[in-house]
C-alpha positions in Angstrom: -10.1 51.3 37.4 -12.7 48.6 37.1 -15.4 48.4 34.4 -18.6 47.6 34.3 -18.9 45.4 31.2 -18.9 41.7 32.4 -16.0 39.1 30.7 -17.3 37.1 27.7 -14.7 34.3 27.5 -16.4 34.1 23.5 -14.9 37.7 23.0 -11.0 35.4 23.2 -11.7 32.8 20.5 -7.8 33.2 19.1 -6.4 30.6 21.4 -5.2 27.8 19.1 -4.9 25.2 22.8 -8.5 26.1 23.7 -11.0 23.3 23.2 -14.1 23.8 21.0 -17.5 23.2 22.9 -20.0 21.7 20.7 -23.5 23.8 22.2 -26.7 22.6 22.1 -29.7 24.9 20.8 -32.7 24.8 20.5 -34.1 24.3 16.8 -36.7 27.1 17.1 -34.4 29.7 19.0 -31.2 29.1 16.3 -30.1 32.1 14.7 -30.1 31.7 10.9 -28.6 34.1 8.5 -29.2 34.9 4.9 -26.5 34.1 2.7 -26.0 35.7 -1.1 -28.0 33.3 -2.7 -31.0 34.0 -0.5 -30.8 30.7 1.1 -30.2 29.2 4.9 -26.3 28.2 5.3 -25.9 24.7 6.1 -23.6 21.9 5.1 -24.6 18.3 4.0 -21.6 16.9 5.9 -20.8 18.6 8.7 -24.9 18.1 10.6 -26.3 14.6 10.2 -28.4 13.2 7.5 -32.0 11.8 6.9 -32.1 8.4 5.2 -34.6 7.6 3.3 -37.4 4.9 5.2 -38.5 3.1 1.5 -35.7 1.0 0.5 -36.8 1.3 -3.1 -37.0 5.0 -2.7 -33.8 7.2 -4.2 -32.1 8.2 -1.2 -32.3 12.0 -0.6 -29.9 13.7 1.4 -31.7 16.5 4.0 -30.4 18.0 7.0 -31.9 16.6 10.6 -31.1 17.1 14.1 -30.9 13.6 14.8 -27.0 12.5 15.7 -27.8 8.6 15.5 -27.8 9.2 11.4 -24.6 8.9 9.7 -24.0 10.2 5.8 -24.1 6.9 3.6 -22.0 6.2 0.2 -22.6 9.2 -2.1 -25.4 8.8 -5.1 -25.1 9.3 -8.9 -26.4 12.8 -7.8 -23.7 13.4 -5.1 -20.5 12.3 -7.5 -21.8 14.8 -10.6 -21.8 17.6 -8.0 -18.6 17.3 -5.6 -16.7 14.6 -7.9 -17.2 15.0 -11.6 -13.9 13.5 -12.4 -15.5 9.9 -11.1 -18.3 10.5 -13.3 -17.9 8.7 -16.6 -14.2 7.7 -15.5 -13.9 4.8 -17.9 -14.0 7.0 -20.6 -10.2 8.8 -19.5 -7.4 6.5 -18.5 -3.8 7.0 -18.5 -1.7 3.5 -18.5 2.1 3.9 -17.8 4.3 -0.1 -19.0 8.1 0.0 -17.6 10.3 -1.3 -19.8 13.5 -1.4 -18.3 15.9 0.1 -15.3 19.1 1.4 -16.2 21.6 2.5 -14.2 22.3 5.9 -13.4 26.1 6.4 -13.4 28.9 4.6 -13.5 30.2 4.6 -9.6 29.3 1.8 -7.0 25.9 3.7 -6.4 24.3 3.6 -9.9 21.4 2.0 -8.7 20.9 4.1 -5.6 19.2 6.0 -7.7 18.0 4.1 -11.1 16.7 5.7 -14.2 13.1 3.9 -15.0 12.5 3.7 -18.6 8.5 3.4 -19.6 6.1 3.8 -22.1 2.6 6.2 -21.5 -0.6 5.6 -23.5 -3.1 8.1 -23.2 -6.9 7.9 -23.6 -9.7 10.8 -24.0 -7.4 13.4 -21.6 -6.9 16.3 -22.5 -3.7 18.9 -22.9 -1.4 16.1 -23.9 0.0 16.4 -27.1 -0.1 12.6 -28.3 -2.0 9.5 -27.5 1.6 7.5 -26.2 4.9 8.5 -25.3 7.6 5.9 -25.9 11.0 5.6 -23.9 9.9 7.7 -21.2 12.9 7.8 -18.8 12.7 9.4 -15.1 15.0 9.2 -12.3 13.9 7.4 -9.1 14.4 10.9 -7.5 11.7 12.8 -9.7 9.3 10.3 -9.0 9.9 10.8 -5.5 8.9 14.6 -6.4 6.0 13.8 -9.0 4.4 11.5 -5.5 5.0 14.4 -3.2 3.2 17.0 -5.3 0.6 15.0 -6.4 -0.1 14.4 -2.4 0.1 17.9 -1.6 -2.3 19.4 -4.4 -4.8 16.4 -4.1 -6.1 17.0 -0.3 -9.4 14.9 -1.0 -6.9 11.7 -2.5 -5.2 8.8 -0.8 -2.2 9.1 -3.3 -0.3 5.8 -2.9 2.8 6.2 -1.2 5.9 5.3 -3.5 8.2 2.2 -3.1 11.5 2.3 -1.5 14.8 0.5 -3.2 15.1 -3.2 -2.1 18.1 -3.8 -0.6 17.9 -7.6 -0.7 19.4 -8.1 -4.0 22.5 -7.2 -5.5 22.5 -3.9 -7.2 22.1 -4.0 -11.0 21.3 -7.6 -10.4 18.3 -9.4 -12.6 16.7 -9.8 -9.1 17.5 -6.1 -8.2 16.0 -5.1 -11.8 12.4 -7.5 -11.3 11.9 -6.3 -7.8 12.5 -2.9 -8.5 10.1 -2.9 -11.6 7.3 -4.6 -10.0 7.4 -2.9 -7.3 7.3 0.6 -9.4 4.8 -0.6 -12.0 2.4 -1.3 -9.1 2.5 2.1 -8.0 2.1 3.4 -11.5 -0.8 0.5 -12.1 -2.5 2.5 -8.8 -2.0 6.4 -9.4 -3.2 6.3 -12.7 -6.0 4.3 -11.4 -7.3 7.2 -9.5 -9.6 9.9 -12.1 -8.6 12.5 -9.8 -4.8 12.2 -10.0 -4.6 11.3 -14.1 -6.3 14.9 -14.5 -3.8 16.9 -12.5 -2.2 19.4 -14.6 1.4 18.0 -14.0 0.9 14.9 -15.1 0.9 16.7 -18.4 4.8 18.1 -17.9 5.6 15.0 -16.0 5.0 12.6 -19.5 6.3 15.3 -22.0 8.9 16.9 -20.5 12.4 16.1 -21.7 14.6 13.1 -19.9 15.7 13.8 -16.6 14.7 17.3 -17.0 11.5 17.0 -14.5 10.4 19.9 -12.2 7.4 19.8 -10.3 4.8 22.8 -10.5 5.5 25.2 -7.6 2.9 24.2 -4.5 0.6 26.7 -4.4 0.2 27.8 -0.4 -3.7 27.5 -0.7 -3.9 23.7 -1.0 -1.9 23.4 1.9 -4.4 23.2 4.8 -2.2 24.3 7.6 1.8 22.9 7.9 4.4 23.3 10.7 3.8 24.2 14.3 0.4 25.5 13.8 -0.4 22.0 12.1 1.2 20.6 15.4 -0.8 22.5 17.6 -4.3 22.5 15.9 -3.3 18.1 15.9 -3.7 18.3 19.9 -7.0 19.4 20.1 -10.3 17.2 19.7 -11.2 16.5 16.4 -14.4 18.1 15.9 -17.9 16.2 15.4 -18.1 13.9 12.1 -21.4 13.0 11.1 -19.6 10.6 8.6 -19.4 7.9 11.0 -17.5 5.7 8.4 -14.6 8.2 8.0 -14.5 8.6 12.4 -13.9 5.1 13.1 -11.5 5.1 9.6 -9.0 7.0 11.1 -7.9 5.5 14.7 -7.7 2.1 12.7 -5.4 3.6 10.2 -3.6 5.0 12.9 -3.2 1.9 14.8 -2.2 -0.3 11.7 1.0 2.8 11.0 1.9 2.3 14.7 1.7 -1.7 14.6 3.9 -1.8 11.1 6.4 0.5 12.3 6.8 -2.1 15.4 6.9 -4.9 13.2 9.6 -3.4 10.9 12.0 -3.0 13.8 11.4 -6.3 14.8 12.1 -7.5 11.5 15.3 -5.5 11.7 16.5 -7.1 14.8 15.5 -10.4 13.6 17.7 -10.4 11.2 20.6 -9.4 12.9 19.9 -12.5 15.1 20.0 -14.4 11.9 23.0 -13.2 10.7 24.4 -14.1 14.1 22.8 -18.0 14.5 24.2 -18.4 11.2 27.7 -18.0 12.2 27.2 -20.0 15.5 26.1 -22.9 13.5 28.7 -22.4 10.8 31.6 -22.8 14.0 29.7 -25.8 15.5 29.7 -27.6 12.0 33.3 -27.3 11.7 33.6 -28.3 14.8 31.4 -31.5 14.6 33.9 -32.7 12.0 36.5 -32.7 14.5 34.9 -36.1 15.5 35.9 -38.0 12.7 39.6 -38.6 14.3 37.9 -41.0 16.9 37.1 -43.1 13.8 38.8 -46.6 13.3 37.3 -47.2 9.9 39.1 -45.3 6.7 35.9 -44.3 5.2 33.8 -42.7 8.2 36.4 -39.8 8.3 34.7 -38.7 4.3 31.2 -39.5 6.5 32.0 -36.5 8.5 33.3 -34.4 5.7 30.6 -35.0 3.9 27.7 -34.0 6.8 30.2 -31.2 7.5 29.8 -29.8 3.9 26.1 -30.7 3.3 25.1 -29.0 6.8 27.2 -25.8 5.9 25.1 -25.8 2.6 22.1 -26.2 4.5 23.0 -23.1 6.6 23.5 -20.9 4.3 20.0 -22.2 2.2 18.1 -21.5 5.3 19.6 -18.4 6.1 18.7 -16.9 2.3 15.2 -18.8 3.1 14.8 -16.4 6.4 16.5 -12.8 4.4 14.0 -13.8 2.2 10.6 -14.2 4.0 11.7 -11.0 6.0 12.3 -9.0 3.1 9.0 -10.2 1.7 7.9 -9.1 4.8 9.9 -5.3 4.9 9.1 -4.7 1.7 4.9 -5.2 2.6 5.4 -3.2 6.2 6.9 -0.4 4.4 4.4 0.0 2.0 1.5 -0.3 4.2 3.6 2.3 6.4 3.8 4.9 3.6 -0.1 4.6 2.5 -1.1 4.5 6.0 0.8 7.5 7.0 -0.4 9.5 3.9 -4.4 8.5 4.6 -3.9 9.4 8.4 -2.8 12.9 6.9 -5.5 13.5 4.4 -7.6 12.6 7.2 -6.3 14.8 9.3 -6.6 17.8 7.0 -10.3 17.1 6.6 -10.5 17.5 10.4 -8.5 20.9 10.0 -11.0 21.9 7.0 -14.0 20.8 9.3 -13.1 23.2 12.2 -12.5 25.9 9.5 -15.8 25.4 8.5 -17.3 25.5 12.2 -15.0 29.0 12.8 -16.8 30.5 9.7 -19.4 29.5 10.6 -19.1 31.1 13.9 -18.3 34.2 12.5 -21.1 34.2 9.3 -23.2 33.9 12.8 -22.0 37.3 14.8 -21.7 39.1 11.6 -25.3 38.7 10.8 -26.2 39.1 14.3 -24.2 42.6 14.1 -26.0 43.8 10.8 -29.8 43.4 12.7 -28.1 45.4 15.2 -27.2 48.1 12.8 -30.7 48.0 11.0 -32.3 47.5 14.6 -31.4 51.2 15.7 -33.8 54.4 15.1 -30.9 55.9 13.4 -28.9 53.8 10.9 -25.4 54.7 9.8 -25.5 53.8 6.1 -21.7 53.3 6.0 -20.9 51.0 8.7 -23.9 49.4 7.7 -22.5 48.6 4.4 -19.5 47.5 5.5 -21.2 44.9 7.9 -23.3 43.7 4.8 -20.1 43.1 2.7 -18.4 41.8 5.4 -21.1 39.3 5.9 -21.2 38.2 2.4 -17.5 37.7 2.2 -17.7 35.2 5.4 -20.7 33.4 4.0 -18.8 32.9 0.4 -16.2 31.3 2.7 -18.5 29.5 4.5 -19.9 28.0 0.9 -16.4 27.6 -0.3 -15.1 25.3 2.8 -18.5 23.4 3.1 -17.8 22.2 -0.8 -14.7 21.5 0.1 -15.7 19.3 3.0 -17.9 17.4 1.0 -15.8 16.6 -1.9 -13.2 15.0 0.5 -15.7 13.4 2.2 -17.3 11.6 -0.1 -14.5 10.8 -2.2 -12.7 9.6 1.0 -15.8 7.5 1.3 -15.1 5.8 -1.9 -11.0 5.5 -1.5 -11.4 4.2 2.1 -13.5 1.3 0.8 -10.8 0.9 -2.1 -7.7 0.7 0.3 -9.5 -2.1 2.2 -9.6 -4.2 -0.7 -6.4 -3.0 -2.0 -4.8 -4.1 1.3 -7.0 -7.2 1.5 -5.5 -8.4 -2.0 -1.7 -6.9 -1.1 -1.7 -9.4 2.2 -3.2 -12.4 -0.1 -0.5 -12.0 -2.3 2.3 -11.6 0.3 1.4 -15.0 1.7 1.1 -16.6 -1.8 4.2 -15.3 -2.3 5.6 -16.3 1.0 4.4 -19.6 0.8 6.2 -20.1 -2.9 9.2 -19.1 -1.3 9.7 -21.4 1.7 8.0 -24.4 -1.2 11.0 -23.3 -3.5 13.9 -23.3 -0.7 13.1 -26.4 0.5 13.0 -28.5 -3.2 16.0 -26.8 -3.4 17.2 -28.5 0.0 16.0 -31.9 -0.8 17.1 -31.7 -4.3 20.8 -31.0 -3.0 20.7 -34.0 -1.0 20.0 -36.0 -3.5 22.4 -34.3 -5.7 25.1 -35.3 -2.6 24.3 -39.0 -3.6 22.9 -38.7 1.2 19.9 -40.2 -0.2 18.0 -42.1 -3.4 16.4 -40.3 -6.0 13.3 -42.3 -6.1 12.9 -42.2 -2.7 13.8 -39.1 -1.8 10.4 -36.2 -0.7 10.9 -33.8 -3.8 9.5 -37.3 -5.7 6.4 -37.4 -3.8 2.9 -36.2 -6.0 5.4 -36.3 -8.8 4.9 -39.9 -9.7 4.1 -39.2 -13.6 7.5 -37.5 -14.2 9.9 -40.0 -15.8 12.5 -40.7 -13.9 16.2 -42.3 -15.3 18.3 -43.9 -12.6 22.2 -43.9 -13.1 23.7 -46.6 -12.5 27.2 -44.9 -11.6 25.9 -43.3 -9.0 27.5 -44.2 -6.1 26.9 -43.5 -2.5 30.2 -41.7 -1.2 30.4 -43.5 2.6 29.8 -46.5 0.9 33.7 -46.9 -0.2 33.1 -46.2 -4.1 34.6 -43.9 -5.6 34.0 -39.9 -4.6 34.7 -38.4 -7.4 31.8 -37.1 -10.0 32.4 -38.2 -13.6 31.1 -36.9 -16.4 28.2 -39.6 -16.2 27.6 -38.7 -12.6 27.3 -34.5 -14.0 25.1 -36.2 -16.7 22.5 -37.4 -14.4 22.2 -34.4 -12.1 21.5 -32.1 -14.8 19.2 -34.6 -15.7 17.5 -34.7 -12.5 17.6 -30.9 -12.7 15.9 -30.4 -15.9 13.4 -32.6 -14.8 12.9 -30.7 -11.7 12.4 -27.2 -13.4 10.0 -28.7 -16.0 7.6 -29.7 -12.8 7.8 -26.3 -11.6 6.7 -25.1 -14.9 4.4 -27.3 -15.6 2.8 -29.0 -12.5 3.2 -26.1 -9.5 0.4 -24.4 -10.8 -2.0 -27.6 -10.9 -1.4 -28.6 -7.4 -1.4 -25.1 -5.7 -3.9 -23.0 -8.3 -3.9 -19.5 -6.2 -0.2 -19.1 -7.3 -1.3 -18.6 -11.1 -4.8 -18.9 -11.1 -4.5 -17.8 -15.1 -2.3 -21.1 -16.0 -5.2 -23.8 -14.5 -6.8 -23.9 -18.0 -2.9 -24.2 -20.0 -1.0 -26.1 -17.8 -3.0 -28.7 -16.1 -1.9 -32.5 -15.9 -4.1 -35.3 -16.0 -2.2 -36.8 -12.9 -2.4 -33.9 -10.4 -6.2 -32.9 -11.7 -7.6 -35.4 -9.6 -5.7 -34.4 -6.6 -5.8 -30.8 -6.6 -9.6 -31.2 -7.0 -10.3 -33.0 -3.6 -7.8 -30.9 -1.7 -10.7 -29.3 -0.1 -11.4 -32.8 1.8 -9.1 -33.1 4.8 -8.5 -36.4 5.5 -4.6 -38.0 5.2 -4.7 -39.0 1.5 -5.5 -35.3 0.5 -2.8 -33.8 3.0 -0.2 -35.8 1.6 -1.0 -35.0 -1.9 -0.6 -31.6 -0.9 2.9 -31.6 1.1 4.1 -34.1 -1.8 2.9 -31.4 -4.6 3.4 -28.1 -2.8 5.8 -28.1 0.3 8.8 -30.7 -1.3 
């Protein structure tokens, strides 16, 4: 039996794989609806926006039809009405201090999981019960659940993804312990940072509750823009049409900076496996080389090969710690920029899965108004299905409000956080080659300060002198070369002298580093500058070769 009603593909709008097609229409033949508040529906995020032509004028945020306009940083205006918690946010502040990590348990994995003991001071919140908590201790396990909740109920945040466990260091170690709590008090120094996160209701129960006795609220479903396969499948269609132009091109380059990291940590991985593997290579071809010395005739160059042998197998292992090191550094960067990228690519993506919610309600505030002129369009009007259309209309257009302030508070304060992150991230890779840079600066005085130690070279003429001129330096006269057939063996003179030498060589690093290479510590220029390096680490700015060997002598031996 056939019918007579022709197909309306519109009528089948439940099909999560079909793509949205953005229509164009006319201004004047639009259909507009009424909404509750006797208003026209619209959103301030979803259409383009008219900027303001007088610079000096206040900009004023209207809706146009003109897609080359893109919505700008929001106004005083803007953050009172869709983010009040950024409004007056130096007056509220949370600041966590960690103290200490203890172990958790007494078995080989007590630091698998460590107990981080810190201190809370509070300021003009509310709902807390003091102004500072002391001795606050927390597993690394319920901060793992504090960070998940706090990114599931905060949709319009970029919570900071936390910190994994280094791995580098031995556990329960002093290194272990420093890496661990910087790396923790950073991501403490950052969520609390955030005016949105420090007024979250479980930040309350998080501080007060008892030790190790930490639940998270139960997630409520409705903060949760969509999960599982109907996330999946909502992913693989086109994201719909951003006006914030900012926030479109944000996205892809947060995407493509997950995807390079994640290449760059496996290649790290595989790197050092190489490493590990060169480093046993060179440690069979050292013992190898010393092999040679029964080709000798002389009695002493045998101790000349037992001597390289030893001071190359020593120099093997120093660069091999040099190379775990810088890739650590490296890991330990990667991995965090992983985290924080993945978590922004999600919030991101759930703005996308709010903005097509908005379109569909639209959609639908749009056929239910058209319905209810239908009803009052006919000669006879039934008063009940009429009245159901009416409240069915006004409960779509309540939704409609509801999602379109929901799509502007996370866009503008993604606006605001996206700008944040790029400086955040700017700083994080400043530091990481600072801190790469100290590194390789600190392995290799250790190298050269070995081989003077071996008695292979001088002490005044060996490189980890060089810029270092106004350090006093004591010669011993017992110190002997050992290929030179003197004695070998170190007396208590000999011991003397290198901790001597030693001494000397930390009090530089304490004292001088900082003059010479000033972006390591910028605080210590004023406290720890030395008349003899001032003039040097002034001109470094001039490259010519008097300036560049200042600065290998002061920074790289």
């Amino acid at each position: 039996m056939s019918t007579t009603v022709p197909y309306d593909p519109e009528d089948f709008d439940n099909n999560p794989f079909s793509e949205q097609v953005i229509k164009t229409v006319d201004a004047g033949k639009q259909p507009k609806y009424a909404n509750p508040q006797g208003g026209q529906g619209h959103s301030s995020v979803t259409a383009p926006l008219r900027l303001p032509t007088d610079s000096n004028q206040e900009p004023s945020y209207h809706i146009t039809t003109n897609v080359e306009n893109e919505l700008v940083m929001p106004t005083e205006t803007e953050i009172r009405r869709f983010i009040p918690e950024r409004f007056n946010q130096n007056r509220r502040s949370i600041c966590l201090v960690i103290t200490d990590i203890e172990k958790n348990g007494t078995d080989s994995s007590a630091f698998k999981n460590p107990v981080i003991k810190f201190d809370a001071f509070i300021k003009g919140l509310n709902g807390f019960r003091k102004n500072s908590y002391k001795d606050i201790r927390r597993t690394y396990k319920e901060l793992e659940s504090f960070a998940k909740y706090l990114n599931i109920n905060n949709i319009e945040v970029f919570v900071p993804g936390l910190p994994s466990i280094p791995t580098l260091y031995n556990m329960g170690s002093p290194e272990f312990k420093s890496s661990v709590s910087k790396l923790l008090q950073e991501w403490m120094d950052r969520i609390t940072k955030n005016p949105i996160l420090i007024k979250d209701h479980d930040f309350v129960l998080f501080l007060e509750t008892n030790d190790f006795s930490y639940s998270p609220t139960k997630t409520m479903s409705q903060s949760i823009v969509a999960t599982g396969l109907r996330r999946k499948t909502l992913k693989q269609l086109a994201p719909p049409f951003d006006a914030c132009r900012r926030l479109a091109e944000f996205r892809p380059l947060v995407k493509s900076l997950y995807i390079v990291s994640q290449k760059l940590v496996s290649l790290l991985e595989r790197i050092g496996k190489l490493d590990k593997n060169m480093n046993g290579l060179y440690s069979i071809f050292y013992r190898q080389l010393r092999e040679l010395s029964m080709v000798e005739v002389e009695e002493d160059m045998p101790r000349l090969w037992t001597k390289l042998e030893k001071v190359m197998q020593l120099f093997n292992e120093l660069d091999l710690m040099k190379r775990l090191s810088y890739n650590s550094a490296l890991n330990e960067c990667l991995l965090l920029v992983i985290r924080d990228s993945f978590t922004i690519k999600e919030s991101l993506t759930n703005r996308h899965l709010l903005m097509r919610e908005l379109s569909q309600a639209k959609d639908s505030a749009r056929k239910k108004f058209e319905q209810v002129q239908k009803l009052k369009s006919k000669p006879i009007i039934d008063t009940l299905k009429a009245d159901e259309a009416s409240q069915s209309l006004e409960a779509v257009v309540a939704l409609e409000k509801e999602l379109e302030f929901k799509v502007d508070r996370l866009t503008y304060n993604m606006l605001i956080e996206s700008e944040e992150y790029l400086n955040y991230f700017t700083e994080t890779v400043r530091a990481l080659f600072r801190t790469l840079a100290y590194q390789q600066i600190q392995f290799e005085r250790k190298k050269l300060a070995l081989l003077a130690n071996a008695k292979l070279i001088d002490v005044s003429h060996s490189l980890h002198r060089l810029g270092r001129e106004s350090l006093p330096l004591r010669k011993d006269p017992n110190r002997i070369e050992a290929w030179s057939g003197g004695s070998s063996s170190r007396n208590s003179t000999a011991d003397a002298s290198f901790e001597r030498d030693m001494q000397e060589y930390e009090t530089y690093l304490d004292n001088d580093f900082d003059t010479v290479l000033p972006v390591l510590n910028p605080s210590a220029q004023s406290s720890k500058k030395k008349v003899s390096t001032q003039s040097a680490g002034n001109n470094l700015t001039e490259f010519n070769a008097k300036n560049a060997a200042n600065l290998l002598g002061g920074t790289t031996f």
